[in-house]
C-alpha positions in Angstrom: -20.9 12.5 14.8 -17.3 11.0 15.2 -17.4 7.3 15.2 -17.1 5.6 18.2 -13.5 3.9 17.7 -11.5 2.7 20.7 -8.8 1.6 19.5 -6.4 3.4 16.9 -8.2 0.7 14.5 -5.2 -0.4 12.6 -6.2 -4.3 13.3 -5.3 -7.3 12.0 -4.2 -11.3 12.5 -2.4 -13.6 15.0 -1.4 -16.9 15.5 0.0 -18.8 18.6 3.4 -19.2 19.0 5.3 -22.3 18.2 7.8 -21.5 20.8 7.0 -21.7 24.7 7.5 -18.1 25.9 7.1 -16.1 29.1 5.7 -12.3 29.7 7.7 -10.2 31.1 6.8 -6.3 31.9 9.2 -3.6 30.2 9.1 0.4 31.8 11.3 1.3 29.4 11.7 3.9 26.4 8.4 4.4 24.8 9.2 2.4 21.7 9.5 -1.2 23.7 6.7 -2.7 23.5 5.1 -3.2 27.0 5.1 -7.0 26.6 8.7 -8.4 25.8 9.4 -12.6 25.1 11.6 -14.1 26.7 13.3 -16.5 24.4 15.3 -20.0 25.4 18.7 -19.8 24.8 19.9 -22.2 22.5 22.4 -24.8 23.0 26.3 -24.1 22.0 26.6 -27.4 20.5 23.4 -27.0 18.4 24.0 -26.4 14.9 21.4 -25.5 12.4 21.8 -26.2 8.5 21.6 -23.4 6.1 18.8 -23.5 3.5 19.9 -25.4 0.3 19.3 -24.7 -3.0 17.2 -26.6 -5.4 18.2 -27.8 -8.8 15.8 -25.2 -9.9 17.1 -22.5 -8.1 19.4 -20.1 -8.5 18.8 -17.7 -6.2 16.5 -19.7 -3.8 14.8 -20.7 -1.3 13.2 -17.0 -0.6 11.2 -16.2 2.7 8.7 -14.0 1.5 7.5 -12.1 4.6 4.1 -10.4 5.3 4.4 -7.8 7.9 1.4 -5.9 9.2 -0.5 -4.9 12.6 -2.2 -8.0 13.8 -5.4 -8.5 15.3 -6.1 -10.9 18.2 -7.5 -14.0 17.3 -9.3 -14.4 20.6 -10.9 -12.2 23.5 -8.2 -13.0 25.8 -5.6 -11.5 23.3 -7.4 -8.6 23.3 -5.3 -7.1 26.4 -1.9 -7.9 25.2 -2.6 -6.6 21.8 -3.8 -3.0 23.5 -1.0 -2.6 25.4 1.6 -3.6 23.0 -0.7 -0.9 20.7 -0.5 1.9 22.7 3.4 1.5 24.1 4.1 2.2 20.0 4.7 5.8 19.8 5.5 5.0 16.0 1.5 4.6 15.5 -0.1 6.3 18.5 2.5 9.3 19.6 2.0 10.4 23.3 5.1 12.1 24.3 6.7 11.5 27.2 4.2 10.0 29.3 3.9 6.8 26.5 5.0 4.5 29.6 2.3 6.1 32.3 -0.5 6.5 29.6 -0.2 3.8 27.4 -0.8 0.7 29.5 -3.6 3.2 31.5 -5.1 3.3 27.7 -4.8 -0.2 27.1 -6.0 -1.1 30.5 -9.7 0.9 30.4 -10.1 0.1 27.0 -10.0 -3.8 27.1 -13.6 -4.5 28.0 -15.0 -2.6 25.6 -13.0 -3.8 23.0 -13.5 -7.2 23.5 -17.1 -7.0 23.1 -16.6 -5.6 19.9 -14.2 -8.6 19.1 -17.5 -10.7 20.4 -19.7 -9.0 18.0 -17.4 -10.0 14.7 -17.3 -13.8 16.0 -15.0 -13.8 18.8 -11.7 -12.0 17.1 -9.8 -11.1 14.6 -10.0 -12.7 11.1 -6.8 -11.2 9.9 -4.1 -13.9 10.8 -6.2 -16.4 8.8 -6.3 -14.1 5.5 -2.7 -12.7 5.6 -1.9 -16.8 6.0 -4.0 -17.9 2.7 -2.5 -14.8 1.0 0.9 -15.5 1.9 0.5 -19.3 0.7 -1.1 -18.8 -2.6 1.2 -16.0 -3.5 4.0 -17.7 -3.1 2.7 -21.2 -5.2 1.9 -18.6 -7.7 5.9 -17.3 -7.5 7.5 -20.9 -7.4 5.7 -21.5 -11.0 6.6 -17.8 -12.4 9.7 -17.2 -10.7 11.7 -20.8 -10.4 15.0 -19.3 -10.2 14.2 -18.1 -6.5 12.0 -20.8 -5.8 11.1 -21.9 -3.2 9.3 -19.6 -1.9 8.4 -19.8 2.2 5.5 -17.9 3.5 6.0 -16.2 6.5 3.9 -13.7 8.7 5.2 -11.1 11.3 2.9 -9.0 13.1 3.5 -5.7 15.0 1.1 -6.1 18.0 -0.2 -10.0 17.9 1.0 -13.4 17.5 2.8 -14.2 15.2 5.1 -11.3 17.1 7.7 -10.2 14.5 10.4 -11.7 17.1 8.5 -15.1 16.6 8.8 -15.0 13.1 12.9 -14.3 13.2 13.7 -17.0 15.5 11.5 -19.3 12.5 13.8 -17.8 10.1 16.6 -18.5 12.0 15.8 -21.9 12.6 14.8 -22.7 9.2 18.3 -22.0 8.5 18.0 -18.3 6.7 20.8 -17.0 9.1 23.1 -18.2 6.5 23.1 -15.5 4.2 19.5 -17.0 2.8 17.4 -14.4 0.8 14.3 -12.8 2.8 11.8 -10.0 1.9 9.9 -8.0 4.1 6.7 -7.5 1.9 4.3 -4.6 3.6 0.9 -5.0 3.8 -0.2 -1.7 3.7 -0.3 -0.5 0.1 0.5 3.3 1.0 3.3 4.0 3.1 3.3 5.4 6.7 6.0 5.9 9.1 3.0 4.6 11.8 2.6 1.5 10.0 5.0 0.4 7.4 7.6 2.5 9.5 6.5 0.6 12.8 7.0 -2.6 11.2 10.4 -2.2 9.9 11.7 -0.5 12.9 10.5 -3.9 14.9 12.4 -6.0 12.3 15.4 -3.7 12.3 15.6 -3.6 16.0 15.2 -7.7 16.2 17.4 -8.5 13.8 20.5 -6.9 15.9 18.9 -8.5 18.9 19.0 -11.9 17.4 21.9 -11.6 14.6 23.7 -9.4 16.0 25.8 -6.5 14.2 27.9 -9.2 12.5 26.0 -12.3 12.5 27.8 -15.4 12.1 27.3 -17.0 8.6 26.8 -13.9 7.1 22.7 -13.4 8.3 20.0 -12.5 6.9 19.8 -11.0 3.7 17.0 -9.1 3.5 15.2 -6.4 0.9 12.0 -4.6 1.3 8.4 -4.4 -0.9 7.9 -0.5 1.4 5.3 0.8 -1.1 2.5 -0.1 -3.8 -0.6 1.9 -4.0 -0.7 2.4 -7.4 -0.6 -1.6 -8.7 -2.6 -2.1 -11.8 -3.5 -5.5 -10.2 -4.2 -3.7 -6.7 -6.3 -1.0 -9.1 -8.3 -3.9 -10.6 -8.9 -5.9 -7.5 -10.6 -2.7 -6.1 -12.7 -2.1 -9.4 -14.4 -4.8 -9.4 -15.3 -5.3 -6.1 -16.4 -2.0 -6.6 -18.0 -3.0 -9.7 -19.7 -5.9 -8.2 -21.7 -3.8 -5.4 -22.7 -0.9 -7.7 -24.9 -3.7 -9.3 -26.7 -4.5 -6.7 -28.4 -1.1 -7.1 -31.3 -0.6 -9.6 -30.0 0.6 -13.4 -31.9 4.0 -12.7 -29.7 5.4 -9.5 -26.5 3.3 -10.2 -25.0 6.6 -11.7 -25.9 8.2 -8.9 -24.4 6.2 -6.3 -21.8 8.1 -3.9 -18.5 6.1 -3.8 -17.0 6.8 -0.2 -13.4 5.7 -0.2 -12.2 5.0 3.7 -8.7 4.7 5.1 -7.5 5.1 8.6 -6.8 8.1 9.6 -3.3 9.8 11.0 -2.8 12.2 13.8 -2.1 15.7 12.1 1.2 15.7 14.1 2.2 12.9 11.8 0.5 14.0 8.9 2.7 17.5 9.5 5.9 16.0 9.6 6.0 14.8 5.9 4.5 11.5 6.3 3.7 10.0 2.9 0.0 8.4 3.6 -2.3 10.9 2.4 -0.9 11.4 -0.6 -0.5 7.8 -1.5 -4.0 6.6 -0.1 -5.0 9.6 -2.7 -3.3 8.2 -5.6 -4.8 4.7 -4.8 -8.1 6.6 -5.5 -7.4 8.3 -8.2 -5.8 5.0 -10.0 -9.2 3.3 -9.0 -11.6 6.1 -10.5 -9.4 6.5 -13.7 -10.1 2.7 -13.9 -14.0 3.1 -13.7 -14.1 5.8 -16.2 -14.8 8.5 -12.9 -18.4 7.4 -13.4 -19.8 8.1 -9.8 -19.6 11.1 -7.5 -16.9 10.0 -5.0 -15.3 11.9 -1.5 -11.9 10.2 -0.1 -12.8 10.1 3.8 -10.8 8.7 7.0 -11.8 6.7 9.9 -10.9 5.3 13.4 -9.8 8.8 15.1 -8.9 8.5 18.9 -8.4 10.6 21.1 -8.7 13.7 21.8 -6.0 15.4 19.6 -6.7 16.6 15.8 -6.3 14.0 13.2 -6.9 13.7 9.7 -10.3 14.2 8.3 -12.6 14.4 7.2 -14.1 11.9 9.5 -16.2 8.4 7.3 -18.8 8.7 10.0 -19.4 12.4 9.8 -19.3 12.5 6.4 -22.2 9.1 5.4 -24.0 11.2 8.2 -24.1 14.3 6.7 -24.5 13.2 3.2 -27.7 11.4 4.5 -29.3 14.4 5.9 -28.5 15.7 2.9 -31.2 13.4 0.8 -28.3 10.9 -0.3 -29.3 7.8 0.5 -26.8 5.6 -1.5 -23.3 5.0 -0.7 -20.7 2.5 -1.4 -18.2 2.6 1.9 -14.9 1.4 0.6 -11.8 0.2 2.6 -9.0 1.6 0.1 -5.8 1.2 2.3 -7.3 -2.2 4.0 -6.5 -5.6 2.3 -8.2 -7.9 4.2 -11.1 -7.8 6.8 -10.7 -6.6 10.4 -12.3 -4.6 12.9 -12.3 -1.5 11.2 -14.2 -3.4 8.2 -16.5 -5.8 10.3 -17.6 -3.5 13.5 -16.9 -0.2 12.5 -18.1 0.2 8.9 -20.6 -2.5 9.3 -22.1 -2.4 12.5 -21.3 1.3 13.3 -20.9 3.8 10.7 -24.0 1.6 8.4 -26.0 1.1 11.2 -26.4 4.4 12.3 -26.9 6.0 8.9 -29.7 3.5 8.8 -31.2 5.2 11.7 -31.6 8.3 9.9 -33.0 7.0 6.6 -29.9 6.0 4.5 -31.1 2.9 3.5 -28.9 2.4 0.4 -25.8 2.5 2.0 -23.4 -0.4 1.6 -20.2 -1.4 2.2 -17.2 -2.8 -0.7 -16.2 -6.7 -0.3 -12.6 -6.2 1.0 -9.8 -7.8 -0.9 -9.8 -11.1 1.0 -9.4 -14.0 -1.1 -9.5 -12.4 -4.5 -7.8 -14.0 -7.3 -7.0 -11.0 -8.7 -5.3 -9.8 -5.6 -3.2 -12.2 -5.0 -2.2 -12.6 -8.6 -1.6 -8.9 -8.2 0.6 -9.9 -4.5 2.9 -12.5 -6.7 3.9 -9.9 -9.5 4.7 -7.2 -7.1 7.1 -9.9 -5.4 8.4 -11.1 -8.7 9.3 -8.0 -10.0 10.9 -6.9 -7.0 13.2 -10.2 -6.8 14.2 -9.7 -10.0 15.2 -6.2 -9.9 18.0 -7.2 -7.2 17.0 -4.0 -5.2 17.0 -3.9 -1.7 13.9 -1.2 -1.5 12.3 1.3 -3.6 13.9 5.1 -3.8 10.9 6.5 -1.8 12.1 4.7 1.3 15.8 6.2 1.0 14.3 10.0 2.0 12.9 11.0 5.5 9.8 12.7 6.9 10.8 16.4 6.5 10.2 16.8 9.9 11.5 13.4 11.4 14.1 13.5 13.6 14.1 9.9 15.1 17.8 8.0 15.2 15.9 5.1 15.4 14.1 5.9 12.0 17.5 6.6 10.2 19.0 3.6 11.8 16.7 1.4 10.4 16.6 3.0 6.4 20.3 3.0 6.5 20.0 -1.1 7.2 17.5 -1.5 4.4 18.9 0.1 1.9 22.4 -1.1 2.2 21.0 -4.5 2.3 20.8 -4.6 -1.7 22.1 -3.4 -5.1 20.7 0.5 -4.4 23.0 1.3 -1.7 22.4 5.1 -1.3 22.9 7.4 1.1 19.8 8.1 3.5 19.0 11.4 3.2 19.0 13.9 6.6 
């Protein structure tokens, strides 16, 4: 049984905008989104103040920025955040018909989505844990790392509010136009041109909307946290939430407990080009079994397929299922390329893939507390973000080669921007 996912589930948060906007329909290439903001123009007189140094700082302030998909926050965002989902051929690749078949997607799809938003409490808790993340990170970074202090939290999303147009015209009118420092800090831990990629080709193709090819006052400087599956403190966070579930089971089958590791899953067309999320989910595994001493029987499975095309499996439903008619009734579901709670954590897992494994007698099976609030996490967050500032670098060297099979200008465009940004100005490789 495939689970029943409408959406490619990539979710998560939103926020609403500080700015008064208007909606206005785009038909164009299929990497617009279908929804475009139309932003006031601001006055010629008006002139905004750059950001100033502390007596502290050196290098400061910094805009740390968390960039991921979004999630609507209410039912009625539900729409919007389809439609901008689906007009991304970055994430959800449908050719030449992305205009016609996107918004047709979006369209059917919207009621049933939003009753599955109504069954986790009405939307998406996403926005609210990427903004307490954010904000303790970066307390955490104005005590450990006073010379780029201080640190301003920001969050950009790919499909919901805070759009990551929103969050440039807050940088801009916070006065980081002026050649102030800002990082683009991923919140998926293994790279994908889908995700990760998506995100970057957004702020790429904003930043020349807003700034401009030569801003005045030198811009935005920004640098780029692409990639970081393999964090001891992303490691450790995992282990013991692991940890914490497997001793809910009795002494005598904790052994024997099947640890199910669930990411979301990639369209084999991407998966074929080169993309680098497979292997990268796998090494997060791999790091977090090391860790527990490979104690527990384990299987690395992939969720939230849609569509009819072949994607990357094998599938988390199909495999609890099979394992339970099997005789296996205990099974820790892990969400190993999630770091916070969303759809794919509440409904799917939870209310699909548990609940019908329960049907057919696996009665043991439960799912991982996702990484959420954890102390350990975020502590993990502020030393990836520390490091980084320190080592003056604009990205890591991963970012710097393409998909073997990419051949999107848009794609090069964007690396070429990133990694000249810095100290590690490289050539991109074709």
């Amino acid at each position: 049984m495939t689970a029943r996912n409408p959406i490619n589930r990539l979710c998560k948060p939103t926020l609403p905008s500080p700015l008064s906007t208007t909606r206005t329909a785009i038909h164009g290439s299929s990497h617009q989104t279908p929804w475009r903001r139309t932003w006031p123009t601001r006055p010629m007189a008006t002139v905004v103040p750059p950001v100033m140094q502390d007596s502290a700082s050196r290098n400061g302030p910094t805009a740390m920025v968390f960039m991921n998909m979004g999630g609507p926050s209410t039912l009625s965002e539900v729409g919007p955040f389809l439609s901008r989902l689906f007009a991304d051929a970055d994430l959800i690749p449908l050719g030449r018909l992305q205009g016609y078949l996107g918004p047709l997607i979006s369209r059917r799809r919207t009621p049933k989505i939003q009753g599955q938003y109504a069954a986790i409490g009405g939307g998406s808790p996403i926005r609210r844990w990427s903004e307490f993340q954010a904000e303790e990170m970066c307390k955490i970074l104005d005590e450990r790392a006073p010379e780029s202090a201080p640190h301003k939290p920001y969050v950009a999303f790919r499909y919901a509010d805070p759009l990551t147009e929103e969050m440039y015209s807050r940088l801009l009118d916070d006065g980081f136009g002026h050649k102030g420092r800002a990082v683009a800090f991923t919140q998926y831990p293994q790279y994908s041109c889908s995700t990760t990629g998506s995100s970057l080709n957004e702020l790429w193709r904003w930043r020349t909307r807003l700034e401009g090819k030569e801003p005045e006052g030198g811009g935005v400087e920004w640098s780029v946290i692409d990639r970081w599956p393999t964090h001891p403190g992303l490691v450790e966070a995992f282990a013991q939430n692991i940890e914490a579930q497997l001793a809910s089971y009795p002494q005598e089958v904790r052994k024997d407990v099947i640890l199910l590791f669930s990411a979301h899953s990639l369209p084999m067309s991407v998966v074929n080009r080169g993309d680098t999320y497979p292997a990268e989910v796998a090494a997060t595994v791999h790091s977090v079994l090391t860790r527990l001493r490979f104690q527990n029987p384990y299987r690395l499975c992939w969720q939230s397929q849609v569509g009819p095309s072949a994607w990357l499996g094998a599938q988390t439903s199909d495999t609890v299922l099979s394992y339970v008619r099997k005789g296996h009734k205990d099974m820790i579901l892990i969400p190993i390329a999630f770091t916070s709670d969303h759809i794919e954590t509440l409904y799917e897992l939870d209310q699909e893939v548990i609940h019908e494994a329960q049907k057919e007698g696996g009665t043991g099976i439960k799912r991982a507390e996702s990484l959420n609030g954890s102390k350990v996490f975020i502590e993990a967050l502020a030393d990836i973000a520390k490091s980084h500032l320190a080592s003056g670098e604009s990205c890591s060297r991963q970012m710097g080669i393409r998909c073997q099979g990419c051949k999107s200008e848009r794609c090069l465009e964007q690396k070429r921007f990133f990694m000249n940004s810095g100290r590690n100005i490289a050539e991109v490789i074709r």
